[in-house]
N, C-alpha and C positions, 0 to 999 in steps of 0.2 A: 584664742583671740590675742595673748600677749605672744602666741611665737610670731602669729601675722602684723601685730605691729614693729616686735623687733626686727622682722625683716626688711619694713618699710624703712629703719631706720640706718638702715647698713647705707655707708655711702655709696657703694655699687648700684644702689636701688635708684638716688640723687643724680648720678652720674652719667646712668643711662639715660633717664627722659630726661634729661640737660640734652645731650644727645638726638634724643627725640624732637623734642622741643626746638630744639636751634634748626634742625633740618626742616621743620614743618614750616618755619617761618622763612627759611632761604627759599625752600622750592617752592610758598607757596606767595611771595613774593614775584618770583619769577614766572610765576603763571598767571598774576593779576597784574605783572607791569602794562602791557594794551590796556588794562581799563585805566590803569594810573596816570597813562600817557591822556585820555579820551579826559576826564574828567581834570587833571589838572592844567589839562594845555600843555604839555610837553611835548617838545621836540623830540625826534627820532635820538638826535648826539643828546639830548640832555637827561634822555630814558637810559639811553646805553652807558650814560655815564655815572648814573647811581644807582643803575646794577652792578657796575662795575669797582664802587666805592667802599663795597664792605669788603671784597679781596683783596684789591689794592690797604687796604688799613691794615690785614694781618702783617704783611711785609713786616714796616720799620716796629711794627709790636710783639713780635714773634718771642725773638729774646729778650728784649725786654717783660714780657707777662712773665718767661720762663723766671728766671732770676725776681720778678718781685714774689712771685710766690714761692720759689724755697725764704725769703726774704720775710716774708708776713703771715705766711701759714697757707697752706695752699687751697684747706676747705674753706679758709675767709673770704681768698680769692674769688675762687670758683663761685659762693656764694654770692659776691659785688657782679662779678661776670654773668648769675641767672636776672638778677636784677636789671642789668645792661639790656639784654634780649628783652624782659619784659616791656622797657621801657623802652624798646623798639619796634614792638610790635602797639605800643601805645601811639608810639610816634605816627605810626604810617596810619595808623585808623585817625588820626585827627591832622594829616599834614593838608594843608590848603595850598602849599604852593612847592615850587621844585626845590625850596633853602630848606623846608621844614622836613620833605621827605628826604633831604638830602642829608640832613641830621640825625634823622632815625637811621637812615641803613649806616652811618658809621658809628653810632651807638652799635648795631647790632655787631658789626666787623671786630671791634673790642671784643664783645662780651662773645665772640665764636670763637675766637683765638683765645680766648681763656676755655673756652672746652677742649681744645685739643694739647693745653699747657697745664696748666693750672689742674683742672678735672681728671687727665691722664696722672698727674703728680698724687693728687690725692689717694685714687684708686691704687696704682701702685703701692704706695706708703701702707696701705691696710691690706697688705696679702705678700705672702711669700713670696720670694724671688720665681721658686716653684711654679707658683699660681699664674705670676704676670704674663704671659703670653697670651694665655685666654684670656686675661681679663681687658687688657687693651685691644686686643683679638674679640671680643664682642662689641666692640663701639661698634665696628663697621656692620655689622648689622641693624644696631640700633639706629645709624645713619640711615641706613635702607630704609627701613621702616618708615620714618618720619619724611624722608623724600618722596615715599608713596604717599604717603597722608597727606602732604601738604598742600598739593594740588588740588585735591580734590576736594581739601577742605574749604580750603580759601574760595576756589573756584565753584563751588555747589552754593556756598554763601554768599558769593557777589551776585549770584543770579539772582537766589532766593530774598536778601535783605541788602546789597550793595556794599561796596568795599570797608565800611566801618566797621557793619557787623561782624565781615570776613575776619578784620584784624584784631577784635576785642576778644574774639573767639581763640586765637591765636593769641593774644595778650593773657587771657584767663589758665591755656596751660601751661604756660610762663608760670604765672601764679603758684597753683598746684605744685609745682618744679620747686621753686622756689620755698616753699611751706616745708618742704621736703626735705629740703639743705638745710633748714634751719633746724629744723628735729633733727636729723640726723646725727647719730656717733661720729665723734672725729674722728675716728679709723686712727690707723697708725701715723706717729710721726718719726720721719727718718731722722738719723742723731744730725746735728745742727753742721752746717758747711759755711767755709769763708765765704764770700761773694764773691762770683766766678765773672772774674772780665770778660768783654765780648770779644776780643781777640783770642782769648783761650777758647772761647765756645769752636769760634770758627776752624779755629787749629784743630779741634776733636774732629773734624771733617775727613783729614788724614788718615782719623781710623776706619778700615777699610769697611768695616760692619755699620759704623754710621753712613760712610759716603754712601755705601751703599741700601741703605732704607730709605736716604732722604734721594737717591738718585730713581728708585721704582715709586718714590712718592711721585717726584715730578711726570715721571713716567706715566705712572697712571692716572693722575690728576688730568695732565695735558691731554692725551689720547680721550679719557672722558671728556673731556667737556668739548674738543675737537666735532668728533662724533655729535655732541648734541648741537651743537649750532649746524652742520655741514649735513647730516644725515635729512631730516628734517626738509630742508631747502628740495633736496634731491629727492626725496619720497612726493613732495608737492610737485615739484618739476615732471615726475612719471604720472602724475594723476589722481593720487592717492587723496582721500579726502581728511580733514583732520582727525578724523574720528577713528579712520584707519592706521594714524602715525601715531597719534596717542595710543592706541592696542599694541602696536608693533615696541613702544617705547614702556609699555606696563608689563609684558610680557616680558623685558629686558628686566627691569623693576626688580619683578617676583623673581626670575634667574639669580638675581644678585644677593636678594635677601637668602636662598637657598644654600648658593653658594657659601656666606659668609658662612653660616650658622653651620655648615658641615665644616668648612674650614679651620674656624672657629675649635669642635671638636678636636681637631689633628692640630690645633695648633703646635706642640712640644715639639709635632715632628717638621712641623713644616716650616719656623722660623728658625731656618740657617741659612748662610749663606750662597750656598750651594742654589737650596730651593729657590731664595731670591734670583739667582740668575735663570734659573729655567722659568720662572713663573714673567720675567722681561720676555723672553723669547717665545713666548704665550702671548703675550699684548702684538707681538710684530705679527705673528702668526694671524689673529684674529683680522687683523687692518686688509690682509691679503683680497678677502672675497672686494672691496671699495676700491682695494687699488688697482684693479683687473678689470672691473665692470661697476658701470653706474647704472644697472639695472635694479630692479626693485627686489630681486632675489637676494643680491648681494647686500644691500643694503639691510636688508632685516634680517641673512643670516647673522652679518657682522654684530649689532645690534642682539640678536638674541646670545651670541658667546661674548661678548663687550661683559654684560651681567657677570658670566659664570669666571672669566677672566680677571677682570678686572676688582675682582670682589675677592678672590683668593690674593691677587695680590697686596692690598687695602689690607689684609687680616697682618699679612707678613711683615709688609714694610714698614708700618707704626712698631711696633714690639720689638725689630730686629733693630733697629736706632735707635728705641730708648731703652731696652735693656743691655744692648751694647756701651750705648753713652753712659749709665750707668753703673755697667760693669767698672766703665777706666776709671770711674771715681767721680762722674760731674753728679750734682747734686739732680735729684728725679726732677726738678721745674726748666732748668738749665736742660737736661735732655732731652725733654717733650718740646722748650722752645726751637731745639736743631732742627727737629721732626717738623714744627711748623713756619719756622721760616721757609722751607721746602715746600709745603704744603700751600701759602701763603702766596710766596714768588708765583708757584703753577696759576693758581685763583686769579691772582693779576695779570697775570700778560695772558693768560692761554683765549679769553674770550676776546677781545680786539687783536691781540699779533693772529692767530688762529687763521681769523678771518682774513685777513690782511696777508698771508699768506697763498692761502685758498684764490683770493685774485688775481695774486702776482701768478701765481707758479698752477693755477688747476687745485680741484680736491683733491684727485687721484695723486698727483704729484708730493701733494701735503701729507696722505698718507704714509705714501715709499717715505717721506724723509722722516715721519715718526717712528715709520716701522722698521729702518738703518740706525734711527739712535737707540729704538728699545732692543737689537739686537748688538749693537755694541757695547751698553751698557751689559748685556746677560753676559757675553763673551770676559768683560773683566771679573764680574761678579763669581764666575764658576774658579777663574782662573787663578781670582785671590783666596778663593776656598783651599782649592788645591793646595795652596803654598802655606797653609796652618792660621791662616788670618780668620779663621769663625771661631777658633779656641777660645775669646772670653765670652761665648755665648755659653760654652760649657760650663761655667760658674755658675750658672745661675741653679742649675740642679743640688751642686755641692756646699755652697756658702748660705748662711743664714741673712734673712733677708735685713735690711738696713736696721729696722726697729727692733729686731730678734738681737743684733749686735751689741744695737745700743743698749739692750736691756742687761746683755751678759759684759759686759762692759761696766756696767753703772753697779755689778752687782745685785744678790738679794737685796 
């Protein structure tokens, strides 16, 4: 019984269903906006526009979160940040009108960019340099996971008791989350850092290992969510009945959590530079069958390797930019924030420019053009391998991890 509570108390335990948690409430927000729209009176622009709200917020808070938590402690952070979601998921079970839900999803935009800043800081700080691949390397599954769940939860709820229940339910494993972080061991802290201006953040862009994670972030961010507004439309337009686009898109789902979780596995090998570039030219490749044919074939090919794609890269590109950022010396909160300003930027434009492109220029059209930038990113990415630029990824085998330093450092 005490080994099973000490392990609930490990912050990896806190950090995943934070993970969990925050996904269950994005997707399954996104799967109750029609009823939120029917029930509060909302407009078509003023639905799209507080789905839109919580990724437009990571933007200007990206680096910002990054730097207050090497700043205040990053499990404090992370801690105010499970709180945030809670009280967003509170929010939307009692919003009466578009200001009040409008206020909860940017509550919740806060408290998600502290999971992928703040929460990635912590986790790292409590395990070897060694260890962090996988361990940022399994967020992305725990993402999975809770992307499945969220729909289904929310949405089995709003039928069975109507959208409050859906969200108190979702508020409650908030809760649970939350109970979590506070039990929780502080895991390690890394020895203490100046305060890193945000023009030095942005300069760390330079190095080729960050440009390059936060360039297959945007990559795969945009391409997913691409796909998910565009595929959809086009599965309805052949015929397809919801029930059949929802299979086609759960079966994508479970590809992805699969994919992670072997991923996951090979992480040590698989976050290089190198890898980064081929796993780009893996995303161009998959867009091929939509950019060729709008048949329904295509469509749930793409769709079913979208998962196993898109979900190897997700393992790579978190880990390969913050143990790169890192590596050059920015403090672990400052690096996860590079990670999701990238992350952040994708979230906000990719759902309206997305579309707004898809008008101008066709889907197909929209694909060639994602599938020429995710092959000219791969094309640099290999080319800067080449030339010795993934070398301070190789420290991380050889160097003692931050708080290992700071211990031999400080002395017995």
């Amino acid at each position: 019984m005490s080994g099973a509570l000490g392990l609930l108390r490990a912050p990896a335990v806190a950090v995943y269903l934070f993970t969990i948690t925050a996904n269950v409430n994005l997707t399954g927000f996104y799967a109750t906006l029609p009823t939120f729209r029917d029930d509060l009176g909302l407009s078509e622009l003023a639905g799209s526009a507080i789905a839109t709200s919580s990724g437009l917020a990571m933007i200007p808070l990206a680096l910002p979160m990054g730097m207050i938590s090497d700043r205040f402690g990053a499990r404090r952070v992370t801690t105010i940040c499970i709180a945030l979601v809670l009280l967003s998921g509170l929010g939307s079970a009692l919003a009466v009108d578009a200001w009040t839900l409008l206020a909860a999803r940017i509550l919740f935009g806060i408290g998600f960019t502290g999971m992928l800043t703040a929460a990635i800081a912590w986790l790292s700080a409590s395990l070897s340099l060694r260890a962090r691949a996988r361990a940022i390397g399994g967020i992305m599954p725990a993402a999975g996971v809770g992307g499945l769940i969220g729909p289904y939860l929310a949405g089995g709820l709003v039928d069975a008791s109507g959208l409050r229940a859906a969200f108190l339910a979702v508020t409650a494993l908030s809760g649970l989350n939350l109970l979590l972080a506070l039990t929780s061991r502080p895991g390690g802290q890394p020895p203490p850092h100046e305060p890193v201006p945000a023009r030095t953040l942005l300069a760390a862009l330079r190095v080729p290992v960050i440009a390059a994670g936060c360039a297959l972030v945007l990559i795969g961010v945009i391409t997913d969510i691409v796909l998910s507004i565009l595929v959809p439309q086009q599965l309805d337009d052949n015929g397809l009945s919801a029930g059949s686009i929802g299979a086609i898109f759960s079966l994508s789902g479970g590809v992805y959590i699969v994919a992670t979780l072997i991923a996951v596995r090979w992480a040590d090998r698989l976050v290089t530079l190198r890898r980064a570039g081929l796993s780009s030219f893996a995303v161009a490749c998959v867009l091929v069958p939509v950019a060729i044919s709008n048949e329904t074939w295509a469509q749930a090919s793409t769709m079913a390797l979208r998962g196993l794609v898109i979900g190897v890269a997700f393992v790579i590109c978190f880990p390969l930019a913050t143990i790169g950022a890192s590596a050059v010396g920015l403090a672990l909160g400052a690096a996860s924030g590079v990670v999701m300003l990238a992350s952040g930027t994708a979230n906000g434009v990719a759902p309206l420019g997305g579309r707004a492109v898809a008008e101008l220029v066709g889907s197909r059209w929209t694909y060639v053009l994602l599938g020429v930038a995710a092959i000219a990113a791969g094309l640099w990415m290999v080319r800067a391998s080449r030339g010795g630029a993934g070398e301070v990824l190789e420290r991380r085998h050889d160097e003692p991890a931050p708080i290992e330093a700071a211990a031999v450092e400080a002395g017995p």
